[in-house]
ZANUTOR-710101 format. One line per field, with one value per atom (N, C-alpha, C, CB): x negated, y negated, z negated; residue in one letter; residue number from 1. Coordinates in Angstrom, 3 decimals, padded with zeros to 6 digits. Glycine has a CB too. Layout:
REM residues N
X [X_...];
Y [Y_...];
Z [Z_...];
code [a_...];
pos [NUM_...];
REM end
This chain:
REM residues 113
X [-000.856_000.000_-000.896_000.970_-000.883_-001.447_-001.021_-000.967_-001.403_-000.952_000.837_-002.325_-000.139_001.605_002.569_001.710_002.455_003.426_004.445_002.886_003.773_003.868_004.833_002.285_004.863_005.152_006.747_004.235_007.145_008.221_009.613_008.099_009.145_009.465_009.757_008.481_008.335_008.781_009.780_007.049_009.625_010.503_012.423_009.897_012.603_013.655_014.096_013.640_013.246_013.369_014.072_011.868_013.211_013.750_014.870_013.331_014.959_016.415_017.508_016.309_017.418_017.901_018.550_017.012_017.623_017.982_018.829_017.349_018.124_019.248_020.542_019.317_021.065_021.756_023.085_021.258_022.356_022.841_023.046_021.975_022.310_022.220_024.012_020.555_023.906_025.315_026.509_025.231_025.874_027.250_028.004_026.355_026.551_027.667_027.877_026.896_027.245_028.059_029.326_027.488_029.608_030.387_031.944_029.653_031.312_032.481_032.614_031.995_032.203_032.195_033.333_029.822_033.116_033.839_035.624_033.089_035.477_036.682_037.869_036.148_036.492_037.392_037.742_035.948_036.832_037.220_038.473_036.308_038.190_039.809_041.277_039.779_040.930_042.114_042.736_041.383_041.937_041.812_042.738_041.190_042.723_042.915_044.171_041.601_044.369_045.831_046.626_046.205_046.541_046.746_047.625_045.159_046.250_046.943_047.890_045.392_047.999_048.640_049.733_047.577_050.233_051.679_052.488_052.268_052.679_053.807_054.047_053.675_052.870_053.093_054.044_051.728_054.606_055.664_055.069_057.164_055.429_055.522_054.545_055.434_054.820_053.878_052.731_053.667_051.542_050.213_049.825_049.562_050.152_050.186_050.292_051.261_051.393_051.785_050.848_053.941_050.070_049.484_048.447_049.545_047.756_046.083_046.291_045.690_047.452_047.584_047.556_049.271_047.831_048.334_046.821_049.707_045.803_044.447_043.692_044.084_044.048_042.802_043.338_043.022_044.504_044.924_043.970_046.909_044.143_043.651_042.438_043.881_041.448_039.745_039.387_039.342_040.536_040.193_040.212_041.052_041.162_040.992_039.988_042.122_039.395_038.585_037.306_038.756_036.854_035.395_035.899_034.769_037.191_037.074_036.849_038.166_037.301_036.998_035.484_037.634_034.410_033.695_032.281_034.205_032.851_032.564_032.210_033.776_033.106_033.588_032.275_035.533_032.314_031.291_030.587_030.696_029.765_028.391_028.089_028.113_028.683_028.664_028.431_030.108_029.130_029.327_028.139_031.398_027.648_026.478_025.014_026.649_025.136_023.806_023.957_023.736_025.123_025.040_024.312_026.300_024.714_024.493_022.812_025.783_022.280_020.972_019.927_021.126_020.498_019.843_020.237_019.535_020.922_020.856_019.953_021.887_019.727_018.639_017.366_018.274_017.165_015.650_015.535_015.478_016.122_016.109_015.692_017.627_016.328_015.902_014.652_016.424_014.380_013.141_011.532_013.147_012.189_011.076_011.141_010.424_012.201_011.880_011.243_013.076_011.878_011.146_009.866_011.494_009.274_007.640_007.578_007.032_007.851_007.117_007.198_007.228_007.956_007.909_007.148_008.557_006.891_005.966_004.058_006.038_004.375_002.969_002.820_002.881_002.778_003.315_001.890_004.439_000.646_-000.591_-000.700_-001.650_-000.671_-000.688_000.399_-000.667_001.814_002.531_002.018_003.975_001.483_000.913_-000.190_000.607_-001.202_-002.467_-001.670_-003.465_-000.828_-000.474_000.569_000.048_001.101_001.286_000.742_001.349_-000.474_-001.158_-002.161_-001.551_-002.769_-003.303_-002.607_-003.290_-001.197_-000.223_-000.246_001.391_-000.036_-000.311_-001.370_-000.272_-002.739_-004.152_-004.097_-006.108_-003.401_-003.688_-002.514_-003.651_-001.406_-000.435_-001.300_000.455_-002.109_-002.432_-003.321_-002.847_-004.069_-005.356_-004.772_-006.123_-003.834_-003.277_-002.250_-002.209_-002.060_-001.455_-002.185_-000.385_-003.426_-004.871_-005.008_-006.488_-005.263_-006.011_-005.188_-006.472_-004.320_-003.353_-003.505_-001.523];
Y [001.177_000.000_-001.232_-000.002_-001.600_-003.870_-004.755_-004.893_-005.796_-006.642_-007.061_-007.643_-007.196_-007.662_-006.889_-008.328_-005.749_-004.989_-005.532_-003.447_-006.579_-007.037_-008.646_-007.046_-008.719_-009.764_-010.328_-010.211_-009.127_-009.430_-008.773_-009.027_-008.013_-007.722_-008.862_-006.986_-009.866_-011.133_-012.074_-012.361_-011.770_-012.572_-012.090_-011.912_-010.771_-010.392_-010.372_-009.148_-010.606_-011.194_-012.495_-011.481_-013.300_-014.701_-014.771_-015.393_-014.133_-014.235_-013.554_-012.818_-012.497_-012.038_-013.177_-011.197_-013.572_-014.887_-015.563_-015.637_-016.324_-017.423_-017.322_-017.310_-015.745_-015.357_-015.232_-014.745_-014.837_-014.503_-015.797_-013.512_-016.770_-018.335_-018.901_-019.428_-018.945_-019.200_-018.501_-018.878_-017.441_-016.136_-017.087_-014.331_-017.494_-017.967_-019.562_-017.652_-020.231_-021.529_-021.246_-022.553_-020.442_-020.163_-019.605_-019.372_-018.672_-018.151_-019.565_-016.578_-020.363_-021.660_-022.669_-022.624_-022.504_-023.187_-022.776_-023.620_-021.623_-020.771_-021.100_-018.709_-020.538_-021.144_-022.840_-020.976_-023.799_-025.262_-025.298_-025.944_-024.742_-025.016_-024.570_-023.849_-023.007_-022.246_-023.489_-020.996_-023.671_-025.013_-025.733_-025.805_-026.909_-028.021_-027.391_-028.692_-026.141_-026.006_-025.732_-025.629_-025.036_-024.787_-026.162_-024.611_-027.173_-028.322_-029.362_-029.445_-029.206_-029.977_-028.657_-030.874_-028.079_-027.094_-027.991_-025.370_-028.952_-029.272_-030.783_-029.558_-031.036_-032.560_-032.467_-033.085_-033.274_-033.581_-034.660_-034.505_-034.260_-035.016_-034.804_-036.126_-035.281_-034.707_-034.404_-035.561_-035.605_-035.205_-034.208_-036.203_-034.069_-033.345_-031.956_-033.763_-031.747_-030.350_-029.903_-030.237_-030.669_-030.585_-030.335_-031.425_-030.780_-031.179_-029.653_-033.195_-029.462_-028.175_-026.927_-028.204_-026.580_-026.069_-025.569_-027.003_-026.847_-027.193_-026.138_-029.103_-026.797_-026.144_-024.516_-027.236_-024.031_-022.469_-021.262_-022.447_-022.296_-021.624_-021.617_-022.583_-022.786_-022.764_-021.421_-024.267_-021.633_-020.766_-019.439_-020.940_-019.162_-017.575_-017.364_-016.763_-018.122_-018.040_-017.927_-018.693_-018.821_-018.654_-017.406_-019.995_-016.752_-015.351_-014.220_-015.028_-014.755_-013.321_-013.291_-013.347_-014.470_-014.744_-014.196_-015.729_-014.771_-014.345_-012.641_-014.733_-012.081_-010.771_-009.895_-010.915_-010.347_-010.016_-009.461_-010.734_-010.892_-011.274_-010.738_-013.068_-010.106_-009.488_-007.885_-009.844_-007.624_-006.003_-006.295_-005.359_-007.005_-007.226_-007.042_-008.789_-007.887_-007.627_-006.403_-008.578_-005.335_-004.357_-003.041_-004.280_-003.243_-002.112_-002.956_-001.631_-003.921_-004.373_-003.733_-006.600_-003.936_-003.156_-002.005_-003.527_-001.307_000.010_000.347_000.526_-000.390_000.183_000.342_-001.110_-001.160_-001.454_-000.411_-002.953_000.097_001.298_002.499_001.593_003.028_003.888_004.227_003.748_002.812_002.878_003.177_001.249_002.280_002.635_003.824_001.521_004.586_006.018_006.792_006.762_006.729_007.614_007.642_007.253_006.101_005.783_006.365_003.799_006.392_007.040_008.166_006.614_009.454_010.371_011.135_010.479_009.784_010.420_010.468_008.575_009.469_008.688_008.489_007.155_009.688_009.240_009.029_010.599_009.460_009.226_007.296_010.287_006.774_005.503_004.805_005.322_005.371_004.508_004.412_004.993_005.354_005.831_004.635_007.001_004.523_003.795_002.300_003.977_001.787_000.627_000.426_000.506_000.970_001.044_000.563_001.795_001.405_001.237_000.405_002.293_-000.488_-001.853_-003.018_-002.147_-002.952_-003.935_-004.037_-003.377_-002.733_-002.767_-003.203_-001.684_-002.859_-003.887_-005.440_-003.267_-005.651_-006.768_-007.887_-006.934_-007.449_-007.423_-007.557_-006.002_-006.059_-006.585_-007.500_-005.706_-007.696_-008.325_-010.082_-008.309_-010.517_-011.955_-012.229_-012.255_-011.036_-011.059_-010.677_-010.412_-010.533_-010.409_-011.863_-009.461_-012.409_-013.828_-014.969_-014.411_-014.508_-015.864_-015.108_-016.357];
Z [000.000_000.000_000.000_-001.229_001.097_001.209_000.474_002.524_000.294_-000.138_000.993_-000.223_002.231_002.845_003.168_004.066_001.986_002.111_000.800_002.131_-000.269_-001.323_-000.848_-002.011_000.229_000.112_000.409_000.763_001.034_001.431_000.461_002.840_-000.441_-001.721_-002.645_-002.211_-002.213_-003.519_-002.529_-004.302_-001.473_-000.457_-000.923_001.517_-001.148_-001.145_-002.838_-000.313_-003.636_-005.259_-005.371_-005.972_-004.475_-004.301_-004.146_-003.394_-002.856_-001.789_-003.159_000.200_-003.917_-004.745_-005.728_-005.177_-006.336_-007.023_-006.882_-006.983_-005.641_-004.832_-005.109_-003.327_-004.679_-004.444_-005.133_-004.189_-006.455_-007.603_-008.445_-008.205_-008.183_-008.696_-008.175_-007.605_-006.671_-005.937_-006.344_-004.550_-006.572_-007.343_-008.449_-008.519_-009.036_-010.373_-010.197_-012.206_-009.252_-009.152_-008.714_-008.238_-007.616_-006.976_-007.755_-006.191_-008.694_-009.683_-010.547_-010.782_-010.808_-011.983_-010.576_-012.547_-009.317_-009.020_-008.708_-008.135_-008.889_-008.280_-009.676_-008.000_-010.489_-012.243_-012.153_-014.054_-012.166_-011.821_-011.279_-010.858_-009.946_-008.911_-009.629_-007.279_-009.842_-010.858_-011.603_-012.166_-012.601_-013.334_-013.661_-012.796_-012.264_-011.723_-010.882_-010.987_-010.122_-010.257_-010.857_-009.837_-011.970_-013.438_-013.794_-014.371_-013.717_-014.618_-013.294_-015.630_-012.244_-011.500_-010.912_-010.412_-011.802_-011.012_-011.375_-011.588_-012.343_-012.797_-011.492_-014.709_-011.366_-010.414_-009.371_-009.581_-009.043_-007.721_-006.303_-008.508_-005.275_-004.401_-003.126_-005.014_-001.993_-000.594_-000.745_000.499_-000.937_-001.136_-002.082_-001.418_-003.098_-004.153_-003.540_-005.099_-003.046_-002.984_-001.213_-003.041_-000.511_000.498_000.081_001.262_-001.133_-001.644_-002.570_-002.874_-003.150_-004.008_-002.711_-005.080_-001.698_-001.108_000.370_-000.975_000.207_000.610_-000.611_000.513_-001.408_-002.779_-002.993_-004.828_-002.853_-003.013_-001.784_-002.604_-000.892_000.855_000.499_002.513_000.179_-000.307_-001.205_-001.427_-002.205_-003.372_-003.048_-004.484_-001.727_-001.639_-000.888_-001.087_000.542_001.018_000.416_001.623_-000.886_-001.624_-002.264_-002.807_-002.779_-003.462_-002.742_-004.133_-001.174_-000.238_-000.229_001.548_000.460_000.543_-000.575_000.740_-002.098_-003.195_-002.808_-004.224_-002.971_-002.909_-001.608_-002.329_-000.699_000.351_000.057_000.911_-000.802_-000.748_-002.344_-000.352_-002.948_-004.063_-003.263_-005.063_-002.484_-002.075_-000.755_-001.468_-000.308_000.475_-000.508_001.135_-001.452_-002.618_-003.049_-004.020_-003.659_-004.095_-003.079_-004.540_-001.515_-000.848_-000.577_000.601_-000.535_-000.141_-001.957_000.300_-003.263_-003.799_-003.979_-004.625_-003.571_-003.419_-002.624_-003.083_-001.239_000.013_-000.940_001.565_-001.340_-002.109_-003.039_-002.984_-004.042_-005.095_-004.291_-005.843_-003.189_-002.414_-001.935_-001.690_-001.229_-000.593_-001.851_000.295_-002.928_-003.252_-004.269_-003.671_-004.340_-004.773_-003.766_-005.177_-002.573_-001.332_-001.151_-000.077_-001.515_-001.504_-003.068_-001.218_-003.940_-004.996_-005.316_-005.936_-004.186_-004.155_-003.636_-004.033_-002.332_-000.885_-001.947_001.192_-002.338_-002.828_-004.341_-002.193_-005.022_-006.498_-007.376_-007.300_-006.966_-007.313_-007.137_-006.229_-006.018_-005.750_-006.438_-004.415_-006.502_-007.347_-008.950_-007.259_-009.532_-010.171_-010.649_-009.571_-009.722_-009.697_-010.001_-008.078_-009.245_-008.967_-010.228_-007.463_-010.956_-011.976_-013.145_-011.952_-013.070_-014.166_-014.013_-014.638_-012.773_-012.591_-013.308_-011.184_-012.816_-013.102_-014.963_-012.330_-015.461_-016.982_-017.433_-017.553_-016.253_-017.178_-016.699_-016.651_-015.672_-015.582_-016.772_-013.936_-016.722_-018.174_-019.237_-018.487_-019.612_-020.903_-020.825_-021.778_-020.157_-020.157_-020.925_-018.210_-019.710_-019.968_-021.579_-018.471_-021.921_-023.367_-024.083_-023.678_-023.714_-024.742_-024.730_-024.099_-023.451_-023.666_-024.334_-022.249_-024.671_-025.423_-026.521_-024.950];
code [x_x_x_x_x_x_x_x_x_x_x_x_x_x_x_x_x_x_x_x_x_x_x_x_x_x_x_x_x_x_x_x_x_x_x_x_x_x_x_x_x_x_x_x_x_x_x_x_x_x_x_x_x_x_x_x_x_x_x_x_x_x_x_x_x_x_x_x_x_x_x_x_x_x_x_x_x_x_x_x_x_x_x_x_x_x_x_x_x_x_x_x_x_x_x_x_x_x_x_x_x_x_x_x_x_x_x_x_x_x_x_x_x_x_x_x_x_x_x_x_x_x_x_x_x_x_x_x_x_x_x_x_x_x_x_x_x_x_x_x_x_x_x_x_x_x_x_x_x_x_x_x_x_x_x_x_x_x_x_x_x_x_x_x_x_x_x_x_x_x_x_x_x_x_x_x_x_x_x_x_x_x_x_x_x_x_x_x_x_x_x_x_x_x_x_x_x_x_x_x_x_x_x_x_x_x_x_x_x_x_x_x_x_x_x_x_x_x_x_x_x_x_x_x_x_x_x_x_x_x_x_x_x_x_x_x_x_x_x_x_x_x_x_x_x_x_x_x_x_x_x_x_x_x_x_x_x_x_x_x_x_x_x_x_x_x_x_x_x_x_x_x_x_x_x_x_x_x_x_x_x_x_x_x_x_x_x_x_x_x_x_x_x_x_x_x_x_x_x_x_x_x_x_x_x_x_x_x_x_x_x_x_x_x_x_x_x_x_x_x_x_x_x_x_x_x_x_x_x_x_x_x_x_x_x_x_x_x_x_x_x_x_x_x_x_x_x_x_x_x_x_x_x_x_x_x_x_x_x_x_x_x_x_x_x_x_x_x_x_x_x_x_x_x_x_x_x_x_x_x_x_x_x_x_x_x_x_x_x_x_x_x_x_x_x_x_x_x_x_x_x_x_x_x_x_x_x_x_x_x_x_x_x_x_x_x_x_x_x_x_x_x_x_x_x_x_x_x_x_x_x_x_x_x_x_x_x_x_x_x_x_x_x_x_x_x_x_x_x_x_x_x];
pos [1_1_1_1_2_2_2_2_3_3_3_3_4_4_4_4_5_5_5_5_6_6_6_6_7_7_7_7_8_8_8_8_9_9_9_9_10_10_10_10_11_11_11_11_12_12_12_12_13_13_13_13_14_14_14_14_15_15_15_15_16_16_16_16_17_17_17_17_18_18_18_18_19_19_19_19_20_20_20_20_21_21_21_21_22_22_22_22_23_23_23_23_24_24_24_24_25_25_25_25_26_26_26_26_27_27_27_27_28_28_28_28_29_29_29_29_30_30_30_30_31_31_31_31_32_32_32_32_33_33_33_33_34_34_34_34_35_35_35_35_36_36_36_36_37_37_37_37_38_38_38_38_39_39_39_39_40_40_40_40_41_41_41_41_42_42_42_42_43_43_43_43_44_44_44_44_45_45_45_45_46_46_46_46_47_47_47_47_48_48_48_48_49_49_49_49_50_50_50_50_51_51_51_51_52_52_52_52_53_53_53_53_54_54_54_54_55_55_55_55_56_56_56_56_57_57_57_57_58_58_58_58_59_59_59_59_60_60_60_60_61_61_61_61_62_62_62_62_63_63_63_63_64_64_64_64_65_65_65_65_66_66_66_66_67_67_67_67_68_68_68_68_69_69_69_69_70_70_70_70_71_71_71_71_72_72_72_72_73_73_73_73_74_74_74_74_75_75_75_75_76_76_76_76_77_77_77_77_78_78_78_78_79_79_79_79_80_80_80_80_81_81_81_81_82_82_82_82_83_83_83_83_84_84_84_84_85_85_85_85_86_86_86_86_87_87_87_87_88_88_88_88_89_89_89_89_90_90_90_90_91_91_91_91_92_92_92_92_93_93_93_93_94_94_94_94_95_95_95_95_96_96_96_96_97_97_97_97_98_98_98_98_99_99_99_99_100_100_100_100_101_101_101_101_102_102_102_102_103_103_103_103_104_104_104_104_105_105_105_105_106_106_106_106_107_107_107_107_108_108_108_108_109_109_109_109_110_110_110_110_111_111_111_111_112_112_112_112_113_113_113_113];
REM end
């Protein structure tokens, strides 16, 4: 295993993140909207019931959306879990090695503090 075999791993950590960062703005906004129609069912009159009626259509669309990209991350770490059992089955001496680098280089930096 290379280094730039390393890299696109931290590439897909990131992307992971991101991901998961938006998840929960995304659920914080779905709750907001709920919210705010919650507190405007009782209001009357055209705009109102157009702007209520705007914000219901958004809200299902970010929940389908939501929903996706939740069942998109789940089957993308499932792949990643896979792959790297298959490599540490194929190669279990090297996963092995690379393992136990990662632990000296670990301890080493929680030695030096």
């Amino acid at each position: 295993m290379d280094m730039t075999e390393l890299v696109p791993a931290t590439e897909a950590e990131a992307e992971r993140i991101n991901k998961e960062k938006l998840m929960g703005d995304l659920r914080m906004v779905v709750a907001d909207a709920e919210e705010l129609l919650k507190a405007t069912a009782n209001q009357t009159g055209e705009r109102i019931a157009a702007a209520r009626a705007k914000a219901e259509e958004s809200l299902k669309m970010a929940k389908v959306r939501m929903s996706e990209m939740q069942t998109e991350m789940l089957a993308r770490t499932k792949a990643a879990a896979k792959a790297t059992d298959d490599y540490v089955r194929e190669n279990p001496w090297t996963a092995v090695g690379i393992a136990a680098a990662a632990g000296m280089v670990l301890g080493v930096l929680v030695a030096r503090r």
